[in-house]
C-alpha positions in Angstrom: -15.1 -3.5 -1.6 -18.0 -4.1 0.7 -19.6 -2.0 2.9 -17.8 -3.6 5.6 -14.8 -3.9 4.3 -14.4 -0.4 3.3 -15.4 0.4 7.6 -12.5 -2.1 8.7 -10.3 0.5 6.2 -11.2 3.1 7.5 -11.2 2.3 11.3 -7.7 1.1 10.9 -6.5 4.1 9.2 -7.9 6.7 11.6 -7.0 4.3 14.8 -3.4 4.7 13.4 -3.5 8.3 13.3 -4.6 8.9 16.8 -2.3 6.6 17.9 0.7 8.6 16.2 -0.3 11.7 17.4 -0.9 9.8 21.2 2.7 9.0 21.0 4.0 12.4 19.4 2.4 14.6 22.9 3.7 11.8 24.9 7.5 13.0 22.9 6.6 16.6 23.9 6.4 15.9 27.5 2.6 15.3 27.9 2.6 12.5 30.7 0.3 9.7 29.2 -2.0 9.6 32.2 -3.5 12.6 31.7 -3.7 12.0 27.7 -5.4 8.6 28.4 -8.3 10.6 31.2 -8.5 13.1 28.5 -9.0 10.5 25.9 -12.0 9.4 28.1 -13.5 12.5 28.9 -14.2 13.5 24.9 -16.3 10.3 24.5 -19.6 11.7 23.6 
């Protein structure tokens, strides 16, 4: 597996992840406005 390839893995993987935990707050309650502006304010 390439360098590459082993990136587009990864990226997949973790973009999964945060998008399972994105919808499990939004199951608690968390209204997805403010988990989107949050989502924007931890750029670095």
């Amino acid at each position: 597996m390439t360098k590459s390839e082993l990136f587009a893995v990864m990226v997949g993987g973790l973009a999964s992840i945060a998008g399972a935990s994105l919808a499990g707050y939004v199951g608690f309650g968390i209204p997805l406005p403010y988990l989107i502006a949050a989502s924007f304010m931890a750029v670095p």
